[in-house]
DSSP file (Angstrom, degrees, kcal/mol; ACC not computed):
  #  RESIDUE AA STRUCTURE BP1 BP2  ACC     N-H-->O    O-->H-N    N-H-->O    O-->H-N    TCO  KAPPA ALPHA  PHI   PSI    X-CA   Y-CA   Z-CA
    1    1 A X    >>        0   0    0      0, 0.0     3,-1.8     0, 0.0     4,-1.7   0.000 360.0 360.0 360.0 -43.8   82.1   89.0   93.4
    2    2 A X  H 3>  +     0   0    0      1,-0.3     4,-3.9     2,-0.2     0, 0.0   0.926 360.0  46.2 -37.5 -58.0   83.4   90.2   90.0
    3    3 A X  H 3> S+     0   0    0      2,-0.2     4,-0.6     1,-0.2    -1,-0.3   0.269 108.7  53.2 -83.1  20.2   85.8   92.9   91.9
    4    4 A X  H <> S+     0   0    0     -3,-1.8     4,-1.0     3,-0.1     5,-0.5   0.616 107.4  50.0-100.8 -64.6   87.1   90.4   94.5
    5    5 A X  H >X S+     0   0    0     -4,-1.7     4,-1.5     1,-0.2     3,-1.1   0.652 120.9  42.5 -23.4 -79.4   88.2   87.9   91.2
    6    6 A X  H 3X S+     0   0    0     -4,-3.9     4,-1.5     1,-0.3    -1,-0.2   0.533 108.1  56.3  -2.3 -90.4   89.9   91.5   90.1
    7    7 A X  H 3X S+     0   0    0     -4,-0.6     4,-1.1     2,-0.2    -1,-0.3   0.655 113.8  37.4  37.5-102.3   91.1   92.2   93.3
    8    8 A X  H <X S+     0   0    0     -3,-1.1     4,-2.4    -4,-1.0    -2,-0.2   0.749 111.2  54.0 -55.2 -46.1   93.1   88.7   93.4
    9    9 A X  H  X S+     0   0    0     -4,-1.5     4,-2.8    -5,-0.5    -2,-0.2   0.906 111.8  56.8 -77.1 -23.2   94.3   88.5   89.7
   10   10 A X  H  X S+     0   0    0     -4,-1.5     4,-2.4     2,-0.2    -2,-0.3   0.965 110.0  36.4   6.0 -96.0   95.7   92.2   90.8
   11   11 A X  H  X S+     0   0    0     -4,-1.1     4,-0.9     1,-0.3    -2,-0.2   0.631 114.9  65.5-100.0 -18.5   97.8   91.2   93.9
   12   12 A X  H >< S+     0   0    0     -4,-2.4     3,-0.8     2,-0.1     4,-0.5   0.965 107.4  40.2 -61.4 -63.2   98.7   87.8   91.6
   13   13 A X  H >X S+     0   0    0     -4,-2.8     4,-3.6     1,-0.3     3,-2.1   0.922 113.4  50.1 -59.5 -36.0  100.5   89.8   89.1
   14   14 A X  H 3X S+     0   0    0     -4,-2.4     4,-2.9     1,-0.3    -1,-0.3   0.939 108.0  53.7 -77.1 -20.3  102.0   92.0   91.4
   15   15 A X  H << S+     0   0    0     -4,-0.9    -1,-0.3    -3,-0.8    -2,-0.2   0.367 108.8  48.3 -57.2  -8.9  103.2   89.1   93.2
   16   16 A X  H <> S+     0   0    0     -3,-2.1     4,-2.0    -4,-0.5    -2,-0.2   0.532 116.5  49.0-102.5 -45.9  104.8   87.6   89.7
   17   17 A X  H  X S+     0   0    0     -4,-3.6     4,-3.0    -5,-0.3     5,-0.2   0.998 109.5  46.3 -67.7 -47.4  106.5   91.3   89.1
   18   18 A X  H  X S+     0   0    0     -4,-2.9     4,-2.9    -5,-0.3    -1,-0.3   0.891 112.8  54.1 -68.9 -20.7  107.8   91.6   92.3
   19   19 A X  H >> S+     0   0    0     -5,-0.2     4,-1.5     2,-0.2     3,-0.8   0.992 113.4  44.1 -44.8 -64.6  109.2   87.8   91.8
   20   20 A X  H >X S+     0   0    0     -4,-2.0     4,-2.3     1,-0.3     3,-0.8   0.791 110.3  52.1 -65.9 -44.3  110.7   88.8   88.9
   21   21 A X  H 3X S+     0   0    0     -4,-3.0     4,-1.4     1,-0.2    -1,-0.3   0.716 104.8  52.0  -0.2 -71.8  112.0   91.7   90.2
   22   22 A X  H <X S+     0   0    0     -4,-2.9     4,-1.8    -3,-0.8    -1,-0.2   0.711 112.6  53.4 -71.8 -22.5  113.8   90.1   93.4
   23   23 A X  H XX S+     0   0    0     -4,-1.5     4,-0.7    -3,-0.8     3,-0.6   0.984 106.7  49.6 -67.9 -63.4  115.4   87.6   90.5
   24   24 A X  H 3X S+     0   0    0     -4,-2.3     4,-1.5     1,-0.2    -2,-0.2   0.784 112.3  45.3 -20.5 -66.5  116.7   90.5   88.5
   25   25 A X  H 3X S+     0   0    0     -4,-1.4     4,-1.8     2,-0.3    -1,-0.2   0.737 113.8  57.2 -65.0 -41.6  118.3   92.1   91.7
   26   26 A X  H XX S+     0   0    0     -4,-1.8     4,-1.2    -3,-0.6     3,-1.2   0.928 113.6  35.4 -39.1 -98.6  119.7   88.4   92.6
   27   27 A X  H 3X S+     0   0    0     -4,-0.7     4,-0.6     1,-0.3    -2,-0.3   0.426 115.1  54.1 -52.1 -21.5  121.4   88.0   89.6
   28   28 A X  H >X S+     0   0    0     -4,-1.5     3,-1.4    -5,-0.3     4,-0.8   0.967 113.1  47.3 -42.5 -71.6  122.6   91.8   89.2
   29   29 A X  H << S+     0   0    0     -4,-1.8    -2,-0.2    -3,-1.2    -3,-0.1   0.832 113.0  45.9 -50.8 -48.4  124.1   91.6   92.7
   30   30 A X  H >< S+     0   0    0     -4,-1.2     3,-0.7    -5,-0.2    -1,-0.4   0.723  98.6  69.6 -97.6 -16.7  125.7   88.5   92.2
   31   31 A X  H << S+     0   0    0     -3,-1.4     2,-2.7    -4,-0.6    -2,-0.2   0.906 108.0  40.3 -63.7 -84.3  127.3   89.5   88.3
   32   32 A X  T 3< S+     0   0    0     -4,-0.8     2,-0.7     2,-0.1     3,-0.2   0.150  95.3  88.7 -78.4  33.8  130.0   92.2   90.0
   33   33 A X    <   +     0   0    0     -2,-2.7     3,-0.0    -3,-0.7     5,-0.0  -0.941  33.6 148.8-133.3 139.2  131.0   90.4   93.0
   34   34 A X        +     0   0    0     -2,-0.7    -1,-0.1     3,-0.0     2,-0.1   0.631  63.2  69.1-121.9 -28.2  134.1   88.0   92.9
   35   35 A X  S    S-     0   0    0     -3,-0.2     2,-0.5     2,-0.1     0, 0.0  -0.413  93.7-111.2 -98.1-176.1  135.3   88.4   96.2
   36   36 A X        +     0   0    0     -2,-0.1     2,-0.6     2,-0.1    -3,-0.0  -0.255  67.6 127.1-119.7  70.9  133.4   87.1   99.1
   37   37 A X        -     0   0    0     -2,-0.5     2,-0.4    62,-0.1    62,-0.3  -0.847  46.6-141.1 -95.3 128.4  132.3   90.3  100.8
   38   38 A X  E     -a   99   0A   0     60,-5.7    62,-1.5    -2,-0.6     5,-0.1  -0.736  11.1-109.2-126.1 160.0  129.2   90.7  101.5
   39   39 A X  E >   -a  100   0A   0     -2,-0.4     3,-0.7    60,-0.1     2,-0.3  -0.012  47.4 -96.0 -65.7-177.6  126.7   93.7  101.4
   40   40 A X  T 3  S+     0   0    0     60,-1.0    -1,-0.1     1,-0.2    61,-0.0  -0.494 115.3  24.4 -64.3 120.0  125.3   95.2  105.0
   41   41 A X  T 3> S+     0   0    0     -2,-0.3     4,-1.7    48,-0.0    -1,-0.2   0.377  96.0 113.3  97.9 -17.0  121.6   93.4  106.0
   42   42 A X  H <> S+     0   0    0     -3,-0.7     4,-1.1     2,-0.2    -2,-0.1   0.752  74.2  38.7 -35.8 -48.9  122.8   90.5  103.8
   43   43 A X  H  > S+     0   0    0      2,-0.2     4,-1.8    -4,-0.2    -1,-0.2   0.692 116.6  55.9 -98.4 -37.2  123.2   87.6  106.5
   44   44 A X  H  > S+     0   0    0      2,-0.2     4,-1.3     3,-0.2    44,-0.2   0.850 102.8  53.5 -32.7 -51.1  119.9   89.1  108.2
   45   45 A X  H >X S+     0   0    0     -4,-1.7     3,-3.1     2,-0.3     4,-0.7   0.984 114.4  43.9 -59.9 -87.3  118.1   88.6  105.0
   46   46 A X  H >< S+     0   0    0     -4,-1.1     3,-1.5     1,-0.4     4,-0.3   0.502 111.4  48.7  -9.6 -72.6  119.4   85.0  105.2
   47   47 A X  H >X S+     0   0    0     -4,-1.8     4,-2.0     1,-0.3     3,-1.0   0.765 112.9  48.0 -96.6 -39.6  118.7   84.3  108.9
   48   48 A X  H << S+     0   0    0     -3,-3.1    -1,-0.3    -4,-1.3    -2,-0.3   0.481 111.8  55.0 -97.3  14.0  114.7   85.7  108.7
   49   49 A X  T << S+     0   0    0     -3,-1.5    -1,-0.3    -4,-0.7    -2,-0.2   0.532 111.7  37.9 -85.8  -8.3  114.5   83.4  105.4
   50   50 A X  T X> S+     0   0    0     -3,-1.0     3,-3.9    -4,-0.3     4,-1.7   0.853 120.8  54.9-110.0 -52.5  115.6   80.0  107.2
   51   51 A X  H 3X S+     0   0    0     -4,-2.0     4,-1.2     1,-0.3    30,-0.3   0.884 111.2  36.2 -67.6 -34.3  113.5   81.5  110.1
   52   52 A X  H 34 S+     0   0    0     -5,-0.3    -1,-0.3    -4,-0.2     4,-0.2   0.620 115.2  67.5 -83.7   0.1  110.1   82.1  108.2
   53   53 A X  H <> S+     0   0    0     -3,-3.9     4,-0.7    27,-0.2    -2,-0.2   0.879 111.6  28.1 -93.5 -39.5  111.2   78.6  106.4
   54   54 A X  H  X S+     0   0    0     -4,-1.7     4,-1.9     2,-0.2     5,-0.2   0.844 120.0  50.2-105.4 -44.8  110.8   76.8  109.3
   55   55 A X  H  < S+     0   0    0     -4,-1.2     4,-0.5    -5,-0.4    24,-0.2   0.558  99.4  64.5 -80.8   0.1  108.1   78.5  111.3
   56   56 A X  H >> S+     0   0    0     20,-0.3     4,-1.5    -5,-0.2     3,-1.2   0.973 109.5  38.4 -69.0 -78.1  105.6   78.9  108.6
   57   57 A X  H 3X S+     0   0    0     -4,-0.7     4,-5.7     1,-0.2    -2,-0.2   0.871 120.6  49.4 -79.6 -33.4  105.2   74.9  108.4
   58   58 A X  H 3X S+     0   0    0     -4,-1.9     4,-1.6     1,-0.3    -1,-0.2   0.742 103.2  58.6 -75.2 -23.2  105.5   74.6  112.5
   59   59 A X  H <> S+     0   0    0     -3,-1.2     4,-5.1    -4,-0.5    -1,-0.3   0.845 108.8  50.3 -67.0 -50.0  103.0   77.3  113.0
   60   60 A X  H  X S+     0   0    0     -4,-1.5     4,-0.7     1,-0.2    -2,-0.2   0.831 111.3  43.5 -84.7  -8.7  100.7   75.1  111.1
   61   61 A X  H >X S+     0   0    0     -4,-5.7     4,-1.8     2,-0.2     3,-1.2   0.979 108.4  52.4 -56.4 -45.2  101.2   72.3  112.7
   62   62 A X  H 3X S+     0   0    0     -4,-1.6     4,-2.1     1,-0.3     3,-0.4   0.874 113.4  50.2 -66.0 -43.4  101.1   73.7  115.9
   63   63 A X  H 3X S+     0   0    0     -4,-5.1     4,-0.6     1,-0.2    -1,-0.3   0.566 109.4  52.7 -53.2 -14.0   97.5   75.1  114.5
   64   64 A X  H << S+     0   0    0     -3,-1.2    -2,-0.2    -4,-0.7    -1,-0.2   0.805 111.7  45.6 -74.7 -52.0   96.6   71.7  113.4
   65   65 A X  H  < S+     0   0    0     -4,-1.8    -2,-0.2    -3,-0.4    -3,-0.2   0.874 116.9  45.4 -60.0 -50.9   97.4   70.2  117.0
   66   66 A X  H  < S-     0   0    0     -4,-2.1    -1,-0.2    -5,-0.4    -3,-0.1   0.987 105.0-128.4 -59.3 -64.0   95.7   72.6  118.5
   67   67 A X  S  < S+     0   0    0     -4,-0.6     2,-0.9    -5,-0.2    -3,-0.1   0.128  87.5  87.5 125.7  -9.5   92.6   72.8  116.5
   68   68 A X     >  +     0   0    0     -6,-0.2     4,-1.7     1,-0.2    -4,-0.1  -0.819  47.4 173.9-120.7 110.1   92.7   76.4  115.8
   69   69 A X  H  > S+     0   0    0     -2,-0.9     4,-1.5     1,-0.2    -6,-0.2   0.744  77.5  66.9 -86.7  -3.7   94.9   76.7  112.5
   70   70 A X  H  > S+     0   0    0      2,-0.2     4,-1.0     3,-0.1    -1,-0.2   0.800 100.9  48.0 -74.0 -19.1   94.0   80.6  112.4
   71   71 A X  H >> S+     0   0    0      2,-0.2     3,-2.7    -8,-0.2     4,-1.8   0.987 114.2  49.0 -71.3 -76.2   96.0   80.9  115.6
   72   72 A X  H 3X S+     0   0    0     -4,-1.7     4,-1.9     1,-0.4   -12,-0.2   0.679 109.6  55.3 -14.2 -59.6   99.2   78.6  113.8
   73   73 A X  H 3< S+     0   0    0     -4,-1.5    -1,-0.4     1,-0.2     4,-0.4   0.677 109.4  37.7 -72.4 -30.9   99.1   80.6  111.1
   74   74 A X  H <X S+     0   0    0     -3,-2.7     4,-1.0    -4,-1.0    -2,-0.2   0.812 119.7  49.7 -87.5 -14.9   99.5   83.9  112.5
   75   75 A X  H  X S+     0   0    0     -4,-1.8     4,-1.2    -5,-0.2    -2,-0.2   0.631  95.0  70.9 -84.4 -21.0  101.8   82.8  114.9
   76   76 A X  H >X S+     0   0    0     -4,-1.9     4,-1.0    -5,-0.3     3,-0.8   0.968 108.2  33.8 -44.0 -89.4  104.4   80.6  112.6
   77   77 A X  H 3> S+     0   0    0     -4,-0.4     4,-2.1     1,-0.2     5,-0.2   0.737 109.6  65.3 -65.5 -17.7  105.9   83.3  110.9
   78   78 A X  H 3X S+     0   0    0     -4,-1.0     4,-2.2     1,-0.2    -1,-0.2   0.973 113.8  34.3 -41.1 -55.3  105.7   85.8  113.7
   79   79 A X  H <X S+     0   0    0     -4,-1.2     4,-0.8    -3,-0.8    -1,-0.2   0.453 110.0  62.9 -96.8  -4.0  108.1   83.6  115.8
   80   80 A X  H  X S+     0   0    0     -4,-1.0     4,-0.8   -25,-0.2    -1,-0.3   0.580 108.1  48.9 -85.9 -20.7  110.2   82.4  112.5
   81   81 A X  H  < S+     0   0    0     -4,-2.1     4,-0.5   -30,-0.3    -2,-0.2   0.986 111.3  46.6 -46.6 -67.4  111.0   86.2  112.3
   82   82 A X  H >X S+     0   0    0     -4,-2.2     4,-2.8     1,-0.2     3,-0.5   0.883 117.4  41.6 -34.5 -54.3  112.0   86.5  115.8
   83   83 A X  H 3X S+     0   0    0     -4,-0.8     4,-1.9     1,-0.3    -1,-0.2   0.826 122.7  42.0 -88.7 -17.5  114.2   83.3  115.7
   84   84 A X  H 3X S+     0   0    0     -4,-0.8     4,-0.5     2,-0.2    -1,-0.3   0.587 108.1  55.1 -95.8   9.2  115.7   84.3  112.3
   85   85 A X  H X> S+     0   0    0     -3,-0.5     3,-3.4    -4,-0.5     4,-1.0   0.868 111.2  46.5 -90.8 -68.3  116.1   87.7  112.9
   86   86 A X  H 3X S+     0   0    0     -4,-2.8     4,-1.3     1,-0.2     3,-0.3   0.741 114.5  48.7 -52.7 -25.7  118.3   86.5  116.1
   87   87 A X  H 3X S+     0   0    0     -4,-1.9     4,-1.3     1,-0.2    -1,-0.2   0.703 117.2  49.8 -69.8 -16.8  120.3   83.7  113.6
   88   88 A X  H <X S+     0   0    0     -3,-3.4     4,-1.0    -4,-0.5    -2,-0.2   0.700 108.8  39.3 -94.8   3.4  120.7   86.6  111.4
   89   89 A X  H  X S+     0   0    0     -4,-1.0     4,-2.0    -3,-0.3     5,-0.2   0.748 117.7  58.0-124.8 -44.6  122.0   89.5  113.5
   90   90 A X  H  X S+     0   0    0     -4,-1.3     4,-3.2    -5,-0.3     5,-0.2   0.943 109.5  45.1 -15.3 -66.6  124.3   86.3  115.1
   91   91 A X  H  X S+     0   0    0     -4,-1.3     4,-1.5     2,-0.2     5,-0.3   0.993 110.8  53.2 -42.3 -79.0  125.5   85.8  111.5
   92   92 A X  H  X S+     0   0    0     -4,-1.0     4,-1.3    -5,-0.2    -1,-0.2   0.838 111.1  43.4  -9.8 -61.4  126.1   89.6  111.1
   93   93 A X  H >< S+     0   0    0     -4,-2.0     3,-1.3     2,-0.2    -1,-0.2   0.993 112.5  59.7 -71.1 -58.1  128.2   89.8  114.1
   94   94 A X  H 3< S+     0   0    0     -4,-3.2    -2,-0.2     1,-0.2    -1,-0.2   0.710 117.5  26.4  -2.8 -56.6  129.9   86.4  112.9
   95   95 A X  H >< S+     0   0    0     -4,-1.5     3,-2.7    -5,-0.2    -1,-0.2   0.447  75.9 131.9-115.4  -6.4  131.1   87.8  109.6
   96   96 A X  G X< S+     0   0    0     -4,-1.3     3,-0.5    -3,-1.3    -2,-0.1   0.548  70.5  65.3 -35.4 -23.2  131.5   91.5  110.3
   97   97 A X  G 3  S+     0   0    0      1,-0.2    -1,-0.3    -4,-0.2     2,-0.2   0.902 102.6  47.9 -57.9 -42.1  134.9   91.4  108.8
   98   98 A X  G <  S+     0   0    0     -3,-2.7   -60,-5.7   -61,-0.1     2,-0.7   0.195  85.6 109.7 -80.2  19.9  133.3   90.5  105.3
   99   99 A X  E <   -a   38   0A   0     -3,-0.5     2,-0.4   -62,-0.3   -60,-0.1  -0.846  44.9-171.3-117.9 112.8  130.7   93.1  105.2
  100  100 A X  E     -a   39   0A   0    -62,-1.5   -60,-1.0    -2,-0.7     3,-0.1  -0.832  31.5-103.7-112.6 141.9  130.8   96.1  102.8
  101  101 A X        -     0   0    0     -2,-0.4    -1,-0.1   -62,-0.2   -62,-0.0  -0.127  50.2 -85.5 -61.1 162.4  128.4   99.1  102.8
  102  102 A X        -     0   0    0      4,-0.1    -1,-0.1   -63,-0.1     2,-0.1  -0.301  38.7-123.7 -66.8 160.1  125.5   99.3  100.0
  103  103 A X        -     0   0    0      1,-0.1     4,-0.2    -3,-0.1     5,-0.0   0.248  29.8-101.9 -79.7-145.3  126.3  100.6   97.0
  104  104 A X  S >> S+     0   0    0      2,-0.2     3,-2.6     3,-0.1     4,-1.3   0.810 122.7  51.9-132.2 -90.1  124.2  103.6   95.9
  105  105 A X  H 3> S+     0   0    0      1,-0.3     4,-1.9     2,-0.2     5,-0.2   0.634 110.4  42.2 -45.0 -34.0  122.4  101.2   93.6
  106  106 A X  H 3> S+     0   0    0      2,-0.3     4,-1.2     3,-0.2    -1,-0.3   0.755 109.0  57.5 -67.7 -29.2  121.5   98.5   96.0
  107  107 A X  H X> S+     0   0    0     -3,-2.6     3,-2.1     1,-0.2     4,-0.6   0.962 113.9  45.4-100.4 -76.0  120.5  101.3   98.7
  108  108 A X  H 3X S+     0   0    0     -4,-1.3     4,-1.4     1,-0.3    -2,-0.3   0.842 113.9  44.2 -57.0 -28.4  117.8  102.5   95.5
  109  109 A X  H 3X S+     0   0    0     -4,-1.9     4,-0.9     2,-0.2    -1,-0.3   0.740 111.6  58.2 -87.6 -13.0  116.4   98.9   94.5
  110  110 A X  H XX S+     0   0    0     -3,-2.1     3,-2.5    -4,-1.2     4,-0.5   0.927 110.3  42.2 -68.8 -79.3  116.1   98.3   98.7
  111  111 A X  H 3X S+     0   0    0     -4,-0.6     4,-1.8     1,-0.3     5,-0.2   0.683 115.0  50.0 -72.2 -18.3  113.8  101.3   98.8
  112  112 A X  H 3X S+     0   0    0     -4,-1.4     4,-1.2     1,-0.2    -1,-0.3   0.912 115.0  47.8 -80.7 -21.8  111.8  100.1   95.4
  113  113 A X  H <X S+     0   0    0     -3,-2.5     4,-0.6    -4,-0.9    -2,-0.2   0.728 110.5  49.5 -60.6 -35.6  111.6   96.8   97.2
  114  114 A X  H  X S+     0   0    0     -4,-0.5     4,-2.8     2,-0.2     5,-0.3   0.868 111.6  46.4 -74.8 -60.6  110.4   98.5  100.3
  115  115 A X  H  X S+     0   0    0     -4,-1.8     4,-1.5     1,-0.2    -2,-0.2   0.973 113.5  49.1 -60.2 -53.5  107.6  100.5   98.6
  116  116 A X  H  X S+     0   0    0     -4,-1.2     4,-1.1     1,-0.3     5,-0.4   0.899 110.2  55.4 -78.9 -40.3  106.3   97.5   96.6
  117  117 A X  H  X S+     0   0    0     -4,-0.6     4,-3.4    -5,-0.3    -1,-0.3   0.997 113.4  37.5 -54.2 -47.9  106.3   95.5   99.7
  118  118 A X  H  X S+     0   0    0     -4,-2.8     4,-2.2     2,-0.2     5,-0.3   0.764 108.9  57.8 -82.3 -10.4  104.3   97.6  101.4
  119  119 A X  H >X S+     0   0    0     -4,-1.5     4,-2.5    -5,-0.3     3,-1.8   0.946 109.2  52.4 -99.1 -68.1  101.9   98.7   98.7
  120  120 A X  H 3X S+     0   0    0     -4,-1.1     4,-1.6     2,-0.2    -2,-0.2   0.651 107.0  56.7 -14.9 -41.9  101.3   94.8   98.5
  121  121 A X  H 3< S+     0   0    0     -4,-3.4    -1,-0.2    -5,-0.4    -2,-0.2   0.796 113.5  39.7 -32.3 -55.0  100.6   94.9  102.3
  122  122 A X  H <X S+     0   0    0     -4,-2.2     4,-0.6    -3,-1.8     3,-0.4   0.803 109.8  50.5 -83.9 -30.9   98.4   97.0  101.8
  123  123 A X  H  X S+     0   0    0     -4,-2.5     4,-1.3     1,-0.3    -3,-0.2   0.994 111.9  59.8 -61.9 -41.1   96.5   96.0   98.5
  124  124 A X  H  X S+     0   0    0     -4,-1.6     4,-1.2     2,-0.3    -1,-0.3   0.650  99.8  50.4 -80.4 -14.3   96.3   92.7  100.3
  125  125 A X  H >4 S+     0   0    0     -3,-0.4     3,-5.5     1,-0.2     2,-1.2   0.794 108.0  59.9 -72.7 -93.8   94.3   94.1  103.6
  126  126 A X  H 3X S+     0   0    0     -4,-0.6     4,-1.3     1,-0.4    -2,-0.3   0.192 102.7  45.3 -47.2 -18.9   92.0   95.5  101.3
  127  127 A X  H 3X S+     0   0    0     -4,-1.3     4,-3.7    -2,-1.2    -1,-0.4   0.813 111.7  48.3 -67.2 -35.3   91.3   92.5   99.9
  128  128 A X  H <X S+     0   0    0     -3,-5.5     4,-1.3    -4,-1.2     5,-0.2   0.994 118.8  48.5 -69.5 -55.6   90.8   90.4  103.5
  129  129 A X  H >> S+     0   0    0      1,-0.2     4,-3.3     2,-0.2     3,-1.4   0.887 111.7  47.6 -24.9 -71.9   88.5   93.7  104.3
  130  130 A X  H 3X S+     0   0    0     -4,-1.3     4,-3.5     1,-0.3    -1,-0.2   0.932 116.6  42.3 -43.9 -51.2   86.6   93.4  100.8
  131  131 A X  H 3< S+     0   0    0     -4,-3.7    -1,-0.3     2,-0.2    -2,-0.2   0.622 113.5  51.1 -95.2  11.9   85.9   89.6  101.2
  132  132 A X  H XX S+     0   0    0     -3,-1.4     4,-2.2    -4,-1.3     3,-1.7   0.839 116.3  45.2 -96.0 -71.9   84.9   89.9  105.1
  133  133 A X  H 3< S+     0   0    0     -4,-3.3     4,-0.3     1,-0.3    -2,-0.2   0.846 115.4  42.0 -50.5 -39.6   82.4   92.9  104.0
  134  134 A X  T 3< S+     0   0    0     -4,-3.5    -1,-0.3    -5,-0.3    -2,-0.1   0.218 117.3  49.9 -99.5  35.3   80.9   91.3  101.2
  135  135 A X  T <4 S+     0   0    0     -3,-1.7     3,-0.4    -5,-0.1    -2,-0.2   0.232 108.4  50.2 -76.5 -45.9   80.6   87.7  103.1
  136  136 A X  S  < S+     0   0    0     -4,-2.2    -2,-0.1     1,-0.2    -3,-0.1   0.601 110.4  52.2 -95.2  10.8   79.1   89.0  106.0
  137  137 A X              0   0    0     -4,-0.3    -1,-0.2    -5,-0.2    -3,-0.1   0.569 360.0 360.0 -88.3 -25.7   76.5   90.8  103.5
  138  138 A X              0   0    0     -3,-0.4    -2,-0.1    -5,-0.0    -1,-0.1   0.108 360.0 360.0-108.7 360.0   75.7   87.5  101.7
């Protein structure tokens, strides 16, 4: 029980760094730009954030309605990806005049963004694993 507590205050902090992190990058990003160009994957970003905004709460309804909220819940944000990936690649096409390639620094804080996602991915199966093995031991 000890190493699940661990575990979880673990994948909370890294879940506070990488917050802090994605602010940093915000506010970096947003000091050198004056004109209103914007970088490549920018308007994507945008379109699977209003899409996960909205299918996250709709997933749980729809898992509330239903009666099985583990179905809602995996199925929210699946299909607020889908519908915001398509408002963001819409967007994209939309604005293509105003779209400038990454810089060399934005290209390196997307791939530290990338790794830390995914190394969070992962630490976070390994938790649902850990508390499904030691539950179904108990």
């Amino acid at each position: 029980m000890a190493l699940l507590i661990v575990l979880g205050f673990i994948a909370v902090v890294i879940l506070l760094v990488g917050m802090i992190l994605s602010i940093g990058v915000k506010k970096s990003a947003d000091d050198g730009q004056s004109s209103v160009m914007y970088p490549k994957g920018y308007w994507l970003g945008k379109g699977i954030a209003l899409g996960l905004l909205l299918g996250v709460p709709l997933g749980l309804g729809a898992g509330i309605l239903t009666g099985n909220i583990g179905l809602g819940i995996a199925l929210g944000p699946a299909f607020g990806m889908g519908f915001g990936s398509a408002i963001g690649s819409i967007l994209e096409k939309k604005y293509k005049n105003n779209i400038r390639p990454l810089t060399e620094e934005e290209k390196r804080l997307q791939r530290t963004l990338l790794v830390f996602t995914i190394s969070f991915l992962v630490l976070g199966v390994t938790v649902l694993f850990a508390l499904f093995y030691f539950y179904s031991r108990m």
